[in-house]
Gaussian input, Z-matrix of N, CA and C with variables (Angstrom, degrees):
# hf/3-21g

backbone

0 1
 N
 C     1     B1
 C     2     B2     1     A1
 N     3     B3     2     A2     1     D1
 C     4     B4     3     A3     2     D2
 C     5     B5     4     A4     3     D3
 N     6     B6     5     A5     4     D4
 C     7     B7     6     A6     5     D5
 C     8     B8     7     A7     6     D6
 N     9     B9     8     A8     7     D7
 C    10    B10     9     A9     8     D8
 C    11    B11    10    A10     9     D9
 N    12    B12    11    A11    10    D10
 C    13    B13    12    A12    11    D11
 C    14    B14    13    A13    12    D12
 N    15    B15    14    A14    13    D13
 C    16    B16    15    A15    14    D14
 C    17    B17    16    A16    15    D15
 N    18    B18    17    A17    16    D16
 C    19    B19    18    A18    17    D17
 C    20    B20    19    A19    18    D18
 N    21    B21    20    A20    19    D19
 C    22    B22    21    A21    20    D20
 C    23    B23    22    A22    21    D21
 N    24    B24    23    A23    22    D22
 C    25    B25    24    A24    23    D23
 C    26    B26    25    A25    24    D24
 N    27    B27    26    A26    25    D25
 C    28    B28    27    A27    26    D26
 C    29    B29    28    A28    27    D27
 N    30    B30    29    A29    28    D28
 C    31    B31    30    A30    29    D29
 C    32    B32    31    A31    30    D30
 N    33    B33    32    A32    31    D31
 C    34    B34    33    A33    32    D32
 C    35    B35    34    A34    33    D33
 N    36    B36    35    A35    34    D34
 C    37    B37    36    A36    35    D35
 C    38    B38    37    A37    36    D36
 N    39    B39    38    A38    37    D37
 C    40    B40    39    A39    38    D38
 C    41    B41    40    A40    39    D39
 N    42    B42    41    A41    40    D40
 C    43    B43    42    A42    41    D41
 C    44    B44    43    A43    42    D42
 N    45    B45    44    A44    43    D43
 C    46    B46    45    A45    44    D44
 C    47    B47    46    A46    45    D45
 N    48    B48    47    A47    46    D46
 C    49    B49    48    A48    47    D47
 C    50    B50    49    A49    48    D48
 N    51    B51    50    A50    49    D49
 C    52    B52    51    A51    50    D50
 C    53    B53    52    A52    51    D51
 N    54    B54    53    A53    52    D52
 C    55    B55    54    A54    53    D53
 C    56    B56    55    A55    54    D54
 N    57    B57    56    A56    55    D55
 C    58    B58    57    A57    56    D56
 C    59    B59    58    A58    57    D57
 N    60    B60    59    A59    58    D58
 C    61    B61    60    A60    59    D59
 C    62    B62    61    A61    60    D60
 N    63    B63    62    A62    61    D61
 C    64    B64    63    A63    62    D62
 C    65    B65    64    A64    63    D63
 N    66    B66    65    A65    64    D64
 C    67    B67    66    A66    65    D65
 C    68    B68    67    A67    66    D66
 N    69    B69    68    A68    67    D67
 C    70    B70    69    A69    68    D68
 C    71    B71    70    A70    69    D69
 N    72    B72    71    A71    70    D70
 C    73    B73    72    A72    71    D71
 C    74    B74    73    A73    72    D72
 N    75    B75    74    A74    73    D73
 C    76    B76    75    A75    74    D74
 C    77    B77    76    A76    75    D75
 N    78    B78    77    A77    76    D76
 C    79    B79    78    A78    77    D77
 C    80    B80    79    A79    78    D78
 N    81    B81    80    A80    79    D79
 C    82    B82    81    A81    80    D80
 C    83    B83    82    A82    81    D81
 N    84    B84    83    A83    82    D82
 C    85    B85    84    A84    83    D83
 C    86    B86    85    A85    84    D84
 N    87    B87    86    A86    85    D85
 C    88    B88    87    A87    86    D86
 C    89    B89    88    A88    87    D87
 N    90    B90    89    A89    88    D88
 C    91    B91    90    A90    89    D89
 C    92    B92    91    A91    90    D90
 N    93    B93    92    A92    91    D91
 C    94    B94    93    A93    92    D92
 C    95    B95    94    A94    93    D93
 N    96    B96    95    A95    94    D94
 C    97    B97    96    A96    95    D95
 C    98    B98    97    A97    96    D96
 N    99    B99    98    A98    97    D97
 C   100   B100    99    A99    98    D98
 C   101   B101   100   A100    99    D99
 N   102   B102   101   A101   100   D100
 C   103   B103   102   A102   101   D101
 C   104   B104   103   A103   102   D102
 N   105   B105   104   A104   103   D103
 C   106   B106   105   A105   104   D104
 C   107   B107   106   A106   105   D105
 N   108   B108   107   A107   106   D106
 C   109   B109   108   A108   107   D107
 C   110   B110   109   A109   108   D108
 N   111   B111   110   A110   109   D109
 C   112   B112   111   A111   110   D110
 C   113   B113   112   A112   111   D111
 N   114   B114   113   A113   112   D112
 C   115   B115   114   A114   113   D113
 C   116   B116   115   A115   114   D114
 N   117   B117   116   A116   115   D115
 C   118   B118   117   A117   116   D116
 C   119   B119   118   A118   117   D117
 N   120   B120   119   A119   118   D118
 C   121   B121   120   A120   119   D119
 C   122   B122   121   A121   120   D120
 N   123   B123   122   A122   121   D121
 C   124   B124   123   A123   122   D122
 C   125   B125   124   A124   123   D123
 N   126   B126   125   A125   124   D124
 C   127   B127   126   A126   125   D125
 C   128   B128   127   A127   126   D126
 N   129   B129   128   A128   127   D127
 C   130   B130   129   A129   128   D128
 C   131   B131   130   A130   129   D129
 N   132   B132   131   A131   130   D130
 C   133   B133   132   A132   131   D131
 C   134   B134   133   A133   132   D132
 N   135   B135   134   A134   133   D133
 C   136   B136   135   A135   134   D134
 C   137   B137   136   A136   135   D135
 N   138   B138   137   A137   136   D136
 C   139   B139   138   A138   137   D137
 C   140   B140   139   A139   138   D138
 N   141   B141   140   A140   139   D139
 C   142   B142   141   A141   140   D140
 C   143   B143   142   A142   141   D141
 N   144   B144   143   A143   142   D142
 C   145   B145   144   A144   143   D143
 C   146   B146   145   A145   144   D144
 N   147   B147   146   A146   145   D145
 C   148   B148   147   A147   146   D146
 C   149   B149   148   A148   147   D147
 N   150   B150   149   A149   148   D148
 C   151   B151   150   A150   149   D149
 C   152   B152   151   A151   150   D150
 N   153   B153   152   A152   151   D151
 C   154   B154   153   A153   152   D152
 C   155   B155   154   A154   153   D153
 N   156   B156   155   A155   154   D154
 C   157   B157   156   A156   155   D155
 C   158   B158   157   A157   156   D156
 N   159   B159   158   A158   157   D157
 C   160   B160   159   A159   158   D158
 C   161   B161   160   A160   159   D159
 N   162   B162   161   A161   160   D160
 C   163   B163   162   A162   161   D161
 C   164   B164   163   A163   162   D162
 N   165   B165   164   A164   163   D163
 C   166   B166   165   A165   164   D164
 C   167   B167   166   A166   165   D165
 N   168   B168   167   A167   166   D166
 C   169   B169   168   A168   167   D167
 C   170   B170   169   A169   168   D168
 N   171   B171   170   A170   169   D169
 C   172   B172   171   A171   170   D170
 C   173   B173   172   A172   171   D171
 N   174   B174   173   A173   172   D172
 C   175   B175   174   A174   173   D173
 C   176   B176   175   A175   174   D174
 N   177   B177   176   A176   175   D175
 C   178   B178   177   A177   176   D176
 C   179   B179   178   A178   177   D177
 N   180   B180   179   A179   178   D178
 C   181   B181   180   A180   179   D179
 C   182   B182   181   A181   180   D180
 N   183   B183   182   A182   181   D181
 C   184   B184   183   A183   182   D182
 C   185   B185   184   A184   183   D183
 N   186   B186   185   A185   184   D184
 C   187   B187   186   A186   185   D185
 C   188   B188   187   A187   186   D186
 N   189   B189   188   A188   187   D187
 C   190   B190   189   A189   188   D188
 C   191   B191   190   A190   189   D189
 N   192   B192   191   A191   190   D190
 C   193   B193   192   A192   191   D191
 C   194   B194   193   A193   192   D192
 N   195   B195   194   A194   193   D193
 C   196   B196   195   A195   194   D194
 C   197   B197   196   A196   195   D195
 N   198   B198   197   A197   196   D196
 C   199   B199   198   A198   197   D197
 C   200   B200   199   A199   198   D198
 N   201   B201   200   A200   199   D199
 C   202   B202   201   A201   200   D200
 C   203   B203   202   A202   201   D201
 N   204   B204   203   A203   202   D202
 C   205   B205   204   A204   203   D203
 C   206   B206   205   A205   204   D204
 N   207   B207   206   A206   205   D205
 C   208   B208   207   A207   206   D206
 C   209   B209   208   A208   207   D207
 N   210   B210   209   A209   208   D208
 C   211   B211   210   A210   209   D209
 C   212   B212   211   A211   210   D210
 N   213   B213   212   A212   211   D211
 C   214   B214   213   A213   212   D212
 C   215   B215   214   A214   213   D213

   B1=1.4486
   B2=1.5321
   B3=1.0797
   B4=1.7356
   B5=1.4046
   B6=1.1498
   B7=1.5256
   B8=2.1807
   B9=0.9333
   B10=1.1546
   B11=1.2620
   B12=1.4786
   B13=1.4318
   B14=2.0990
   B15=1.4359
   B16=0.9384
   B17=1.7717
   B18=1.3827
   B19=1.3564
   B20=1.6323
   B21=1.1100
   B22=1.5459
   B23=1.4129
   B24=1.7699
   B25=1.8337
   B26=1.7158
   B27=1.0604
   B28=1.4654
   B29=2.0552
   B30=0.8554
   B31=1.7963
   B32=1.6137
   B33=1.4740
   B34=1.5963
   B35=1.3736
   B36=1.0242
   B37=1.7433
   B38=1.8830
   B39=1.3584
   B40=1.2236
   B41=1.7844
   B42=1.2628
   B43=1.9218
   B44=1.4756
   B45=1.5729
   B46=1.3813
   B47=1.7703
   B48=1.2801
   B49=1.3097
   B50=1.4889
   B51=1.5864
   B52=1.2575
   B53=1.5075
   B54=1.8106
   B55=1.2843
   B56=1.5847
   B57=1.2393
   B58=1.5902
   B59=1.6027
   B60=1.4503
   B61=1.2997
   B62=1.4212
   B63=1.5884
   B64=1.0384
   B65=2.1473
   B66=0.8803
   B67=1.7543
   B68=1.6086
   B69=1.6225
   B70=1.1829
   B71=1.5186
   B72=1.0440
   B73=1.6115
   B74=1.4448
   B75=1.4658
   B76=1.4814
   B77=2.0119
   B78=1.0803
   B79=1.5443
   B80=1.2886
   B81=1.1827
   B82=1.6591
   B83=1.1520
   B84=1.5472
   B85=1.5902
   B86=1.2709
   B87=1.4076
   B88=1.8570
   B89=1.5838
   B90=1.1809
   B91=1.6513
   B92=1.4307
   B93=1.5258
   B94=1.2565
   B95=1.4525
   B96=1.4275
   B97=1.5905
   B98=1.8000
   B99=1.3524
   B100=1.4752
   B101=1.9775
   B102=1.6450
   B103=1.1683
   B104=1.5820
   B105=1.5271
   B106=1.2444
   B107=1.4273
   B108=1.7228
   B109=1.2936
   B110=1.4007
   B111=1.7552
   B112=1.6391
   B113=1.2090
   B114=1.4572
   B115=1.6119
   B116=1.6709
   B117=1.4971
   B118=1.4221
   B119=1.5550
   B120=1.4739
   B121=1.6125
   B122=1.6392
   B123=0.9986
   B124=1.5932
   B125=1.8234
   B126=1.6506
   B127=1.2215
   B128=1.5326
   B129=1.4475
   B130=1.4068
   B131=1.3498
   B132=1.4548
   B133=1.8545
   B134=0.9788
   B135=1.8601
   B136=1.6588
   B137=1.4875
   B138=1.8314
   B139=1.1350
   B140=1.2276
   B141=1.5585
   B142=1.6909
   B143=1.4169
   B144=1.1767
   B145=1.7377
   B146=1.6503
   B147=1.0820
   B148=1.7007
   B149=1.5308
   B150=1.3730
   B151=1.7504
   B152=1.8390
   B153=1.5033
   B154=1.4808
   B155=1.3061
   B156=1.3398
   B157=1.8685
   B158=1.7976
   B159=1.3140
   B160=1.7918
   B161=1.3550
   B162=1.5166
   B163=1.3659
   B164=1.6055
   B165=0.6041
   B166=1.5597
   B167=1.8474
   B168=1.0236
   B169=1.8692
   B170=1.3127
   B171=1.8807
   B172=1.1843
   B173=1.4228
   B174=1.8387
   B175=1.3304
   B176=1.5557
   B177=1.6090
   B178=1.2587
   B179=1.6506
   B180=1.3172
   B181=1.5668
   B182=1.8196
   B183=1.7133
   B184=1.3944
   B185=1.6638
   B186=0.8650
   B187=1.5017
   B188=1.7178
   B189=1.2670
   B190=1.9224
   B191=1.2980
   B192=1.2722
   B193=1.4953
   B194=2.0700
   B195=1.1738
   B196=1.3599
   B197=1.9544
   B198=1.5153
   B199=1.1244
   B200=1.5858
   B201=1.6574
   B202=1.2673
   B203=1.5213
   B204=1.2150
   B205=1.2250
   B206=1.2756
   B207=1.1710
   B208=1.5133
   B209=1.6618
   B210=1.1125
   B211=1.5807
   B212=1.9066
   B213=1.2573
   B214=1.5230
   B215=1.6241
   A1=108.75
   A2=124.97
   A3=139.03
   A4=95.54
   A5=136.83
   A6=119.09
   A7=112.03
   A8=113.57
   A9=112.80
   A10=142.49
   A11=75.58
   A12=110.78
   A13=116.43
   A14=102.50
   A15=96.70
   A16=102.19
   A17=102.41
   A18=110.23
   A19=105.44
   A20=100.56
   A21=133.35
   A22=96.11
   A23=91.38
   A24=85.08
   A25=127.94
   A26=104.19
   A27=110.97
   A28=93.94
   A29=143.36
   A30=138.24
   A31=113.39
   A32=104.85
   A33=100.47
   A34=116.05
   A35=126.07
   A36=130.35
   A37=84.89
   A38=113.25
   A39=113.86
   A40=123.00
   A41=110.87
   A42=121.00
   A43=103.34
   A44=107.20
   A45=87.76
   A46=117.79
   A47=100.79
   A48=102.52
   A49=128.86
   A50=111.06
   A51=153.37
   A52=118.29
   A53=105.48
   A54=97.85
   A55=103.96
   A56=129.03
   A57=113.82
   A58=93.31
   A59=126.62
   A60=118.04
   A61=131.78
   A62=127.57
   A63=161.47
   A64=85.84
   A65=61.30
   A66=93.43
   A67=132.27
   A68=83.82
   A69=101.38
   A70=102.51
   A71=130.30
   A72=121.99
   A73=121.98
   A74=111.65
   A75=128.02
   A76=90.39
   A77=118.43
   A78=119.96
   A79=112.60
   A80=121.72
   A81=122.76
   A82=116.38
   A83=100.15
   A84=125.22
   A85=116.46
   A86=108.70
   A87=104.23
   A88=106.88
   A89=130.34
   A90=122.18
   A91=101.29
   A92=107.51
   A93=121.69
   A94=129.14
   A95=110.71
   A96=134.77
   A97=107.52
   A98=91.69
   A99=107.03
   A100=141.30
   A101=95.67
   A102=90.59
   A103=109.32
   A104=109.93
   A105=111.99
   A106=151.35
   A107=90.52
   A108=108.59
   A109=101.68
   A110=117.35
   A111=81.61
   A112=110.76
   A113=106.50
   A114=120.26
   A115=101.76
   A116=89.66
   A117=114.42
   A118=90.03
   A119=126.26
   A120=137.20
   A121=77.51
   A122=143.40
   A123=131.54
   A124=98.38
   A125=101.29
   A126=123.67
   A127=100.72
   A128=126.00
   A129=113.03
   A130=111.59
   A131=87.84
   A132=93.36
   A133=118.99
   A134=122.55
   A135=120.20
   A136=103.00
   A137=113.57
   A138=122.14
   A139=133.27
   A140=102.25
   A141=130.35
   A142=119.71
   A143=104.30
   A144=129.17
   A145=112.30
   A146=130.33
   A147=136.94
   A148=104.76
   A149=100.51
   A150=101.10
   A151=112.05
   A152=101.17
   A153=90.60
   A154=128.90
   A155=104.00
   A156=108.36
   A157=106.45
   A158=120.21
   A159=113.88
   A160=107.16
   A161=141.61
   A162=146.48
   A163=89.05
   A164=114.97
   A165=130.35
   A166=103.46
   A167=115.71
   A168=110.93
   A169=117.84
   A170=109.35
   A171=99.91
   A172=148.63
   A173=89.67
   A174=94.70
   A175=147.23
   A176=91.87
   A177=103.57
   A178=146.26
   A179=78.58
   A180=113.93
   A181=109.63
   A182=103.26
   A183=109.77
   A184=113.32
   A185=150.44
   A186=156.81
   A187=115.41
   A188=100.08
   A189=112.49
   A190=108.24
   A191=127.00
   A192=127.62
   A193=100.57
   A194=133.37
   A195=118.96
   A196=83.03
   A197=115.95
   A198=91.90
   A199=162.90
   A200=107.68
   A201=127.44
   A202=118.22
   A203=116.27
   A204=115.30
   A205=135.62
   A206=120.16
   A207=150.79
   A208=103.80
   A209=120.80
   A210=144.77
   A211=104.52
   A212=91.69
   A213=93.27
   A214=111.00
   D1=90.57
   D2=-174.52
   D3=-98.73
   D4=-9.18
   D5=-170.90
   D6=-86.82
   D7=117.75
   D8=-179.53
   D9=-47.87
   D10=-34.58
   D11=-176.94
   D12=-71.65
   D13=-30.28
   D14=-163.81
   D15=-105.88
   D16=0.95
   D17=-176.23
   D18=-77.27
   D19=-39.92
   D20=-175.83
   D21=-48.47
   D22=-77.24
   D23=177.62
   D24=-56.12
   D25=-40.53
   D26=-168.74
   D27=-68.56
   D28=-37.80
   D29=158.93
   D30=-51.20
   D31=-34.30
   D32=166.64
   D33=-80.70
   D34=-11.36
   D35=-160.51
   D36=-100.82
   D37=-55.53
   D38=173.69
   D39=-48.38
   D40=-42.99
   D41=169.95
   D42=-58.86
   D43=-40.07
   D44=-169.94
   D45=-81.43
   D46=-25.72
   D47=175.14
   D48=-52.24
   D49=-37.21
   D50=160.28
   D51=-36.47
   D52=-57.55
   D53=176.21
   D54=-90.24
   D55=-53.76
   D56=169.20
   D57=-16.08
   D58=-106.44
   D59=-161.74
   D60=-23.82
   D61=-16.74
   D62=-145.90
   D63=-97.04
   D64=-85.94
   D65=177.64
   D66=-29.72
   D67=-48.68
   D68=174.66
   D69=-84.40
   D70=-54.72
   D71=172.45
   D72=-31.14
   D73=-58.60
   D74=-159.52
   D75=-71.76
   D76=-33.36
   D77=172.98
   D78=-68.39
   D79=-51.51
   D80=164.28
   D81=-20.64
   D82=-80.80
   D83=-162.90
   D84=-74.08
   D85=-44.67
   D86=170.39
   D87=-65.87
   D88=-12.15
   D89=-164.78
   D90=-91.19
   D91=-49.13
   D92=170.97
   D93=-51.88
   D94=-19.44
   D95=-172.03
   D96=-90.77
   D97=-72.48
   D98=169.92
   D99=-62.45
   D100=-36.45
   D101=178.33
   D102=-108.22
   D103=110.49
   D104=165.58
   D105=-106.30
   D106=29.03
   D107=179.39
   D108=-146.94
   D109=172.46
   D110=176.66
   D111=-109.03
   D112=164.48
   D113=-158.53
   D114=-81.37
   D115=160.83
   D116=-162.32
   D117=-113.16
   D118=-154.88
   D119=-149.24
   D120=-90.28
   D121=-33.51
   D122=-165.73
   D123=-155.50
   D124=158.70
   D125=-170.10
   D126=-69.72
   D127=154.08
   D128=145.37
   D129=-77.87
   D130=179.49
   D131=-175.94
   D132=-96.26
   D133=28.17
   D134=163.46
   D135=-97.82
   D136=-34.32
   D137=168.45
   D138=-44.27
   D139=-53.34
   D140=161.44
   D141=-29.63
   D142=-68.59
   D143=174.61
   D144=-68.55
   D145=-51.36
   D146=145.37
   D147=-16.08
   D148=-74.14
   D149=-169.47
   D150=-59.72
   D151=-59.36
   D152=166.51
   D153=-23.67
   D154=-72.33
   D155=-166.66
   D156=-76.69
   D157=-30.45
   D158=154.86
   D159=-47.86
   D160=-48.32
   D161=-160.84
   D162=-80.67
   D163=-89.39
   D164=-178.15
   D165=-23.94
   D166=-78.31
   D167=171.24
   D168=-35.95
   D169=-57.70
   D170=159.18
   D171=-7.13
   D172=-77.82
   D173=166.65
   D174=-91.10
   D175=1.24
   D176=146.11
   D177=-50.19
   D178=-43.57
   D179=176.86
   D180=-66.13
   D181=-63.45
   D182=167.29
   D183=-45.59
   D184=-39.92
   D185=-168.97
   D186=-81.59
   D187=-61.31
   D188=158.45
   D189=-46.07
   D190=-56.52
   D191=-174.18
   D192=-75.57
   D193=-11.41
   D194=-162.00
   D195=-107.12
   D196=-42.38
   D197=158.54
   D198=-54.91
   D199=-28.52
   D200=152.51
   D201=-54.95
   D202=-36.27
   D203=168.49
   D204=-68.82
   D205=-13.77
   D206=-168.55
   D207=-111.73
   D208=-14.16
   D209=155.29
   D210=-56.30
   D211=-63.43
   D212=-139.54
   D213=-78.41

């Protein structure tokens, strides 16, 4: 595969796949974490704040770990 062009695309098709998977995890686990009852038309606001800082570590976490990798 010498074409640039298609390498190009096929690494973007790959990121995106990447963060979908991304996505779908961090929804899992923060939903699974935070909501422990089932939800009504809107979150409460322990739930609210739960998901934030699960989302947020998350991707903290995702970034620390993509940097070590970029280390080694």
């Amino acid at each position: 595969m010498d074409n640039p062009e298609m390498q190009r695309f096929l690494q973007q098709e790959q990121q995106k796949a990447m963060m979908g998977e991304m996505v779908a995890k961090l929804t899992s686990v923060c939903w699974d974490k935070c909501i422990t009852s089932t939800p009504g038309s809107k979150f409460s606001s322990g739930e609210s704040t739960c998901l934030t800082n699960c989302a947020q570590r998350f991707l903290d976490m995702s970034v620390l770990i993509a940097k070590r990798f970029e280390m080694q």
